[in-house]
C-alpha positions in Angstrom: 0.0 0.0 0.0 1.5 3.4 -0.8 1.5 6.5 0.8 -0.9 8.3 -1.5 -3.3 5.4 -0.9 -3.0 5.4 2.9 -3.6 9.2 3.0 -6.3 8.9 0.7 -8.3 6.0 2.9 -7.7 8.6 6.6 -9.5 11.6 4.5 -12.3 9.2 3.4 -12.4 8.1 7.2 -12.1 11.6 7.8 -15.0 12.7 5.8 -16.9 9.7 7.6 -16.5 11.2 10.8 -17.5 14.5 9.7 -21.0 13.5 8.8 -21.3 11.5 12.0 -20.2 14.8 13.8 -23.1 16.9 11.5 -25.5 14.4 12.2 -24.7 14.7 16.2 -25.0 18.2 15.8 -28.1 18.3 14.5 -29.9 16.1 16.9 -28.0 17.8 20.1 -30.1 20.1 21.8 -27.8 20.8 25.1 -26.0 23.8 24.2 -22.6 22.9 26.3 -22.4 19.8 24.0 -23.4 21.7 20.6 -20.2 24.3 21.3 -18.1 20.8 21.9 -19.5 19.3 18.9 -18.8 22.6 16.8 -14.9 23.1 18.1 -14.7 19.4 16.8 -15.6 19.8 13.8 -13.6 22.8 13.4 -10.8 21.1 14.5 -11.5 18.0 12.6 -12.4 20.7 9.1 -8.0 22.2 9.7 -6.8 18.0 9.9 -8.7 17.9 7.0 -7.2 20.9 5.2 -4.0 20.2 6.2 -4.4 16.3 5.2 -5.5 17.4 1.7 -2.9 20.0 1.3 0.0 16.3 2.1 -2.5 14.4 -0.6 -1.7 17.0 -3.2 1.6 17.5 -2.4 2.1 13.8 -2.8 0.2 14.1 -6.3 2.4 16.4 -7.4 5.6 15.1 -6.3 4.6 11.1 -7.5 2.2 12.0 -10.6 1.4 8.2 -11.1 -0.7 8.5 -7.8 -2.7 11.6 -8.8 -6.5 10.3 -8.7 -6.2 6.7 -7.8 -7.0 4.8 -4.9 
């Protein structure tokens, strides 16, 4: 398994995790828990960013791994 393909699957488990945390949010009604569902997902939104900024840094330094799995 390459690089490119590991960092790949953690932002799809990423994005996973996101809509389980959107999902949370919109069924949470105690406001303490909303503002610690919100910083995580903020949090989890800058992994994400910086992830994706590795995976196309990756891309651009090994071309053969741009777009595949």
């Amino acid at each position: 398994m390459t690089v490119a393909t590991r960092l790949k699957e953690t932002m799809a488990a990423l994005k996973g995790a996101r809509a389980s945390l959107d999902i949370y949010r919109q069924q949470e009604r105690n406001t303490r828990e909303l503002d610690q569902l919100n910083r995580a997902v903020l949090e989890l939104r800058n992994i994400m960013q910086d992830l994706d900024r590795r995976i196309k840094s990756v891309e651009f330094e090994e071309p053969q791994y741009k777009g595949k799995q």
